[in-house]
C-alpha positions as CSV (number, residue, x, y, z in Angstrom):
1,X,-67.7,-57.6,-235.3
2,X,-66.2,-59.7,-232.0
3,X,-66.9,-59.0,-228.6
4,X,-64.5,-57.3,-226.3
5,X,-61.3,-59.5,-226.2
6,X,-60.2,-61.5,-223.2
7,X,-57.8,-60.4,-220.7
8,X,-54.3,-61.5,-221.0
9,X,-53.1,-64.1,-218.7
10,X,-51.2,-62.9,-215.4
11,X,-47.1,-63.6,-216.0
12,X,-47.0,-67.2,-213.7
13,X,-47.8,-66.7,-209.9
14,X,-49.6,-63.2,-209.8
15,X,-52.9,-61.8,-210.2
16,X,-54.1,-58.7,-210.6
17,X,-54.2,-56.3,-207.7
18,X,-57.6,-55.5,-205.7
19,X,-58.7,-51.3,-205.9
20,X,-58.0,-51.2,-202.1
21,X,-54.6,-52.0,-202.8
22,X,-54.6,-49.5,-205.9
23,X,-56.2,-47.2,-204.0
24,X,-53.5,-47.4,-200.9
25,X,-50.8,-47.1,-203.2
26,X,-52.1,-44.3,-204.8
27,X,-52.6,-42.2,-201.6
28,X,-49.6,-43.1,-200.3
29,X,-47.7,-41.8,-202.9
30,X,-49.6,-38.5,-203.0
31,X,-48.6,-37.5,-199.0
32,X,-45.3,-38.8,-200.0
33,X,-44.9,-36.7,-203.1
34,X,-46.7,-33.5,-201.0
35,X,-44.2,-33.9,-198.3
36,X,-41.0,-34.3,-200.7
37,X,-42.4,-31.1,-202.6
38,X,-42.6,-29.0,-198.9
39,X,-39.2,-30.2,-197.6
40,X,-37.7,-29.4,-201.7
41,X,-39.1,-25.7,-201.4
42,X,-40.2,-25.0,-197.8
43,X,-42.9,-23.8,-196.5
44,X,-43.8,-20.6,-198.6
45,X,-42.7,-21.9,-202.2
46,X,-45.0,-24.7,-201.5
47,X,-47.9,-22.4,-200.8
48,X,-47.0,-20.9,-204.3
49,X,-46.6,-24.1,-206.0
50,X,-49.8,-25.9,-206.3
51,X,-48.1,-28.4,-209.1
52,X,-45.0,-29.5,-207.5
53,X,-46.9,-32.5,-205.7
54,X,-48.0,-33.3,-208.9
55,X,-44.5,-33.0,-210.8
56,X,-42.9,-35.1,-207.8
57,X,-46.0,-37.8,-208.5
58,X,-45.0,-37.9,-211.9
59,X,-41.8,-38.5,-211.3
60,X,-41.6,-40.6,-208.4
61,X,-44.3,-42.8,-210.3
62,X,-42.7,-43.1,-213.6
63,X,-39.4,-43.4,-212.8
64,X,-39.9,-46.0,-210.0
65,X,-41.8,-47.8,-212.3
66,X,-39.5,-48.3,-214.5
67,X,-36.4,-49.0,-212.2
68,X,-38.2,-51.8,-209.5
69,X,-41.7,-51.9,-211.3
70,X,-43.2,-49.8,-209.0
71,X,-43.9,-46.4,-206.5
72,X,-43.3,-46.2,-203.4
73,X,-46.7,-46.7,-202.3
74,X,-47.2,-49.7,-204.5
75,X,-43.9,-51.2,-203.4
76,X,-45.5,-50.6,-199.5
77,X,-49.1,-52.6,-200.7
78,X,-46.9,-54.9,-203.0
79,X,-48.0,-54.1,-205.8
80,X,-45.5,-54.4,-208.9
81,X,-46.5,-53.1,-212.3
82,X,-45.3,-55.3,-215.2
83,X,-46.2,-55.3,-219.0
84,X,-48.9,-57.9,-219.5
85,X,-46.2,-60.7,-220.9
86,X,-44.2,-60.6,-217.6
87,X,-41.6,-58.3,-218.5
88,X,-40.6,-54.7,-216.8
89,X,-41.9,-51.4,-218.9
90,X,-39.0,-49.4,-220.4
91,X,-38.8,-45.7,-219.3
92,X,-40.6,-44.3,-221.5
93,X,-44.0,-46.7,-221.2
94,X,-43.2,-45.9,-217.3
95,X,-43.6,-42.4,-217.6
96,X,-46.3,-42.3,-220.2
97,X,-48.2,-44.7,-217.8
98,X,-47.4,-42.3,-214.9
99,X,-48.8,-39.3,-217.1
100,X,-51.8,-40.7,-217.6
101,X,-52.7,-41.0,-214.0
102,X,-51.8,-37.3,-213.5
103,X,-54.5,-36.9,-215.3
104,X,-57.2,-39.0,-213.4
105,X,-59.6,-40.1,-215.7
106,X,-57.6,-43.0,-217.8
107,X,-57.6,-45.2,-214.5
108,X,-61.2,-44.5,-214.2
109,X,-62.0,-46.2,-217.4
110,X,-61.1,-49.4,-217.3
111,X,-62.1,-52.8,-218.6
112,X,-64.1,-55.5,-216.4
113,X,-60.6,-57.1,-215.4
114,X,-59.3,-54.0,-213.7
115,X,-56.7,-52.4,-216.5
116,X,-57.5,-49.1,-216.5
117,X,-56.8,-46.9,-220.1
118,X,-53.0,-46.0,-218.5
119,X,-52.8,-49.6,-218.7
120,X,-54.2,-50.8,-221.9
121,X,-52.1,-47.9,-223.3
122,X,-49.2,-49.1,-222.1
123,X,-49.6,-52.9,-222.0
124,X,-49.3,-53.3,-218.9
125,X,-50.8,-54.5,-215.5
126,X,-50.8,-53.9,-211.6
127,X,-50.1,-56.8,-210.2
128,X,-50.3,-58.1,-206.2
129,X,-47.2,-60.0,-205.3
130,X,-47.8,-63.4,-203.3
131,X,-46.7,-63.7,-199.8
132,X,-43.2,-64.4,-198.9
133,X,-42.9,-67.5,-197.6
């Protein structure tokens, strides 16, 4: 029996992205995603609603991911999330990715280099793009 396995190398010029920055991102997208949901359905639906943040999340997440590799919040912190060989995630990994951190605990568990189950599931990595020079 072998020990856990290494992490796979960062695609050429990035590294994985700090927790502050994961953490930014995330709470950025969820006042985003709460204020999309109140302007969608107003004051009172919202009240009534106490998924639609949640649903918007989702989506927002997933299909940003999938379209320019990231949320809104991560494309704010510069984060971009990319399978672990470089290349974007199709819709579908987006989304399942997305689902999983609906449901909090899969980025919770992670491994020592920062991939959190959503990722391992997925392939795929958060990554902190360098500075433009």
């Amino acid at each position: 029996m072998s020990g856990p396995s290494a992490p796979p190398p960062a695609p050429a010029g990035l590294e994985l992205a700090s927790w502050g920055r994961r953490i930014g991102a995330v709470l950025i997208d969820g006042v985003a995603s709460a204020l999309v949901a109140l302007a969608i359905l107003g004051p009172e639906g919202y009240s009534r609603s106490s998924f639609a943040p949640l649903i918007v999340f989702f989506i927002e997440t997933g299909v940003g991911t999938a379209i320019v590799g990231g949320s809104f919040g991560q494309m704010l912190t510069r984060i971009r999330v990319l399978r672990t060989d470089g290349k974007p995630l199709s819709l579908l990994m987006a989304l399942l990715r997305s689902l999983m951190v609906c449901l909090v605990i899969p980025p919770l568990v992670f491994r020592p280099d920062g991939r959190g189950l959503h990722d391992m599931a997925t392939g795929s990595a958060a990554y902190r793009l360098p500075k433009a020079r």
